[in-house]
C-alpha positions as CSV (number, residue, x, y, z in Angstrom):
1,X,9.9,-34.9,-29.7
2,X,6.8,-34.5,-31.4
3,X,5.9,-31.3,-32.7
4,X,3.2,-31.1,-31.1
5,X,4.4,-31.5,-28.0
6,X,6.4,-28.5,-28.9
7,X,3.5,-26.3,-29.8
8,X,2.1,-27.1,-26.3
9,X,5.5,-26.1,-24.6
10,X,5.4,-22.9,-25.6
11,X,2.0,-22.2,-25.1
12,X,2.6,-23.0,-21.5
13,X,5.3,-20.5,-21.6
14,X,3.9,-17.5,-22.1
15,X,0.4,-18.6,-19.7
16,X,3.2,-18.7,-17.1
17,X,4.5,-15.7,-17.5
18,X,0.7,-14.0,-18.0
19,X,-0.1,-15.8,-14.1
20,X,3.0,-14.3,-13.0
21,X,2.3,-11.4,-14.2
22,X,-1.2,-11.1,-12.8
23,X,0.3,-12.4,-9.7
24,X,2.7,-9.3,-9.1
25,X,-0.5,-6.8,-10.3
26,X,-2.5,-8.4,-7.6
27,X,0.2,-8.1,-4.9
28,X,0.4,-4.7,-5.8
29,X,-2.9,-3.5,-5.5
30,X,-3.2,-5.4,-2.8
31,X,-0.9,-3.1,-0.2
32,X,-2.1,-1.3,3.0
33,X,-3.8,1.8,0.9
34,X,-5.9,-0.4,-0.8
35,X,-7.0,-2.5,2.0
36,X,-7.5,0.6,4.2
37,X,-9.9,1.3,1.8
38,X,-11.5,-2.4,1.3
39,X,-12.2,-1.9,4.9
40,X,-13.7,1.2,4.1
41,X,-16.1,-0.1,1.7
42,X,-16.8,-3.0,4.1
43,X,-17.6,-0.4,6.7
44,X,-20.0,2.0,4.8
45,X,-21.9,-0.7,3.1
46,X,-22.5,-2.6,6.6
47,X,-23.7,0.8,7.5
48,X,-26.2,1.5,4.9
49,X,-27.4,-1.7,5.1
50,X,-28.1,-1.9,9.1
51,X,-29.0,1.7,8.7
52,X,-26.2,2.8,12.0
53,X,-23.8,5.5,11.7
54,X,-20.5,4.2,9.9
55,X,-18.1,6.1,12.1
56,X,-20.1,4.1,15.2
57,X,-19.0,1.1,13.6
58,X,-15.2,1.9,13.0
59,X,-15.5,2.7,16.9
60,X,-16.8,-0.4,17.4
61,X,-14.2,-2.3,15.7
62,X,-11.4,-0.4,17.0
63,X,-12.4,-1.3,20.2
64,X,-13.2,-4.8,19.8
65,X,-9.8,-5.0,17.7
66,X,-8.3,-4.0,21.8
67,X,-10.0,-6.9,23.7
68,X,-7.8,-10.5,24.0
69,X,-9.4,-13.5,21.8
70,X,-11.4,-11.7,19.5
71,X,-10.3,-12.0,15.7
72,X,-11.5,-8.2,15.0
73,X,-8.3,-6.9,13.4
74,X,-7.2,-3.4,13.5
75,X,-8.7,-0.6,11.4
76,X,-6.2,1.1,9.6
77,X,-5.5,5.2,10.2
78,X,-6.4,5.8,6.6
79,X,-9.8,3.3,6.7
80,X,-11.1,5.9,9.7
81,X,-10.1,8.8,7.8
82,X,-12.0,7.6,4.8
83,X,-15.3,6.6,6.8
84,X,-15.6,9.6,9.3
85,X,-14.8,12.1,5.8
86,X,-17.4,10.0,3.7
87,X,-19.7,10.2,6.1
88,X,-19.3,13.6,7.1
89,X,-19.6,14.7,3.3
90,X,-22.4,12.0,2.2
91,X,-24.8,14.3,1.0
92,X,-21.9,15.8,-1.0
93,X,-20.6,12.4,-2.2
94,X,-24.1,11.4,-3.2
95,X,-25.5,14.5,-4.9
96,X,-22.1,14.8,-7.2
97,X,-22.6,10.5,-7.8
98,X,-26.0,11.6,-8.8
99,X,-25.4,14.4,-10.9
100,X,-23.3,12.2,-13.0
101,X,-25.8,9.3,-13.3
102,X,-27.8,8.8,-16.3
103,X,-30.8,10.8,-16.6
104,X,-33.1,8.0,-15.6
105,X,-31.2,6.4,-13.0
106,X,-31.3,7.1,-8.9
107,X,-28.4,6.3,-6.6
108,X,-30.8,4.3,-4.8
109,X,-31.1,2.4,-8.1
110,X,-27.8,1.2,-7.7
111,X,-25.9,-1.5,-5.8
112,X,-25.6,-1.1,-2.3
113,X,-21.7,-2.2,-2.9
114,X,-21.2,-0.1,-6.0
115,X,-22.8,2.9,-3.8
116,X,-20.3,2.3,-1.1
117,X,-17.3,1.9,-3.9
118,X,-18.1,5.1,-5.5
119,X,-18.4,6.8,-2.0
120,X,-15.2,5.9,-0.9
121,X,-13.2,6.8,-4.3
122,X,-15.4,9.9,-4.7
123,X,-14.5,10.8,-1.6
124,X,-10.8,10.5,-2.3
125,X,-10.4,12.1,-5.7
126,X,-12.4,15.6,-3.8
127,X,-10.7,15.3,-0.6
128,X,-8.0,14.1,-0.3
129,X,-5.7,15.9,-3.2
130,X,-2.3,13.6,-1.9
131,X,-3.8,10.3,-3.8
132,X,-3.4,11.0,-7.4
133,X,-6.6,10.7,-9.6
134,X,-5.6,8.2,-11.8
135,X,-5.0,6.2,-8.5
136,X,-7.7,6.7,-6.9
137,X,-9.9,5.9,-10.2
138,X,-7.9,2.7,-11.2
139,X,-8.4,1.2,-7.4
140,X,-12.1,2.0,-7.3
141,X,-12.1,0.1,-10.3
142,X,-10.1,-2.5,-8.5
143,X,-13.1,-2.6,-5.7
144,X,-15.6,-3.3,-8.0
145,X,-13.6,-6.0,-9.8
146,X,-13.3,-7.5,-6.4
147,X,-17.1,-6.7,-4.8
148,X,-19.5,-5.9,-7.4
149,X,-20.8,-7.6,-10.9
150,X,-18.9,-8.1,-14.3
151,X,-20.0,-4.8,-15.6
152,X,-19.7,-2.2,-12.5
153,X,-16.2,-2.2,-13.2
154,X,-16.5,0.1,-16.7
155,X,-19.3,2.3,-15.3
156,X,-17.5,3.0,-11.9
157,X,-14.6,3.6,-14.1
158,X,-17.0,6.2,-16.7
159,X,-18.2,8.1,-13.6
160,X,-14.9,8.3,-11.7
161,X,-13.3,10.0,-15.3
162,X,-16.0,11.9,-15.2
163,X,-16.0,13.6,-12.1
164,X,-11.9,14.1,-12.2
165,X,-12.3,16.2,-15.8
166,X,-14.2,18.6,-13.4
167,X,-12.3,18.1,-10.5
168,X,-10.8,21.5,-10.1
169,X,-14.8,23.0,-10.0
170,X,-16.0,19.5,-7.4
171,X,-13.1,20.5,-5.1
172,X,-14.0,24.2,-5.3
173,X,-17.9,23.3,-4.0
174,X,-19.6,23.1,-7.4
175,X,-22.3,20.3,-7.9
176,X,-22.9,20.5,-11.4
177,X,-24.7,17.9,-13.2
178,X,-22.1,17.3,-16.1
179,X,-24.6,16.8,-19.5
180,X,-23.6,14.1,-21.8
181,X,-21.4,12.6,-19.1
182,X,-19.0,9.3,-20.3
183,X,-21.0,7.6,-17.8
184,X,-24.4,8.5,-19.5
185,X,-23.1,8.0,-23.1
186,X,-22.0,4.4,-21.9
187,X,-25.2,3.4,-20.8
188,X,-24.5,3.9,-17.2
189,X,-25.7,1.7,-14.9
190,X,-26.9,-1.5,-16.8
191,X,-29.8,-2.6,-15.7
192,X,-27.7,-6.1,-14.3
193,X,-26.1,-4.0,-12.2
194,X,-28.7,-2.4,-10.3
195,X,-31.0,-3.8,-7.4
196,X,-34.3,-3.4,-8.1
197,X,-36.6,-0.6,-6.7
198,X,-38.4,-3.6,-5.1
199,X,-35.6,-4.8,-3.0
């Protein structure tokens, strides 16, 4: 055998066990919580874009899921919770998503997407106290790994820490703009992730 033959063998190795290993992550973050809230996303950012109420739309879908030959599926229990509580708290959601923006930025600065991302895992880590922070952080990471640019990832991931190392005071009612936030001191947003005021 030639040696480097060899070399290349176990190489392979160990890339196989990395795919498999990224294969059993991705099945994992891939059960019915997360997709209940994929759908969610999906839902509030169709909203915001055709400018209807969001809960109309889950309506919508639920009954459209109902009728024979349509390929609508079912909107999960936990997708409706999140849309009617996101949207019955939005000016909540958005003033606390603010308040932890860098000084020069505006949520309206920001994705559409990312917007909807941070809505629905905001949303979860002030109410809805059975998901764990870390959980509800780590998969609206996930979402914008999935939906949103290479870098919205870390900065949905600085504001999300951000907000749960006050979560005790959010939950309570406070909106306090958090100075020096993680997000802030890491630049949050770049400027690639961002739509620009023209759009």
């Amino acid at each position: 055998m030639n040696p480097e033959d060899e070399n290349t063998s176990q190489t392979k190795k160990p890339a196989e066990e990395l795919k498999s290993q990224e294969t059993r992550s991705s099945w994992k973050r891939r059960g019915s919580r997360y997709k209940a809230r994929r759908r969610a996303v999906d839902i509030l950012f169709e909203a915001e874009m055709r400018d209807i109420d969001p809960v109309a739309i889950v309506e919508d879908r639920v009954v459209l899921s109902r009728l024979n030959g349509t390929d609508v599926n079912q909107v999960p229990s936990y997708t409706k919770e999140i849309v009617s509580g996101a949207a019955m708290e939005l000016d909540r959601l958005d003033e606390l998503i603010a308040a932890h923006l860098a000084e020069d930025w505006s949520l309206e600065r920001i994705m559409t997407v990312d917007r909807a991302i941070l809505r629905v895992s905001v949303w979860e880590l002030i109410f809805n106290p059975d998901v764990p922070l870390a959980t509800a952080i780590i998969e609206g990471v996930e979402l914008a790994s999935e939906y949103s640019t290479d870098v919205s990832p870390a900065y949905v991931h600085a504001l999300l820490d951000s907000i749960a190392k006050n979560i005790d005071e959010y939950r309570a009612g406070s909106v306090t703009p958090v100075e020096n936030s993680e997000a802030e001191a890491a630049g949050y947003p770049v400027e690639e992730s961002i739509e620009e005021d023209s759009q």
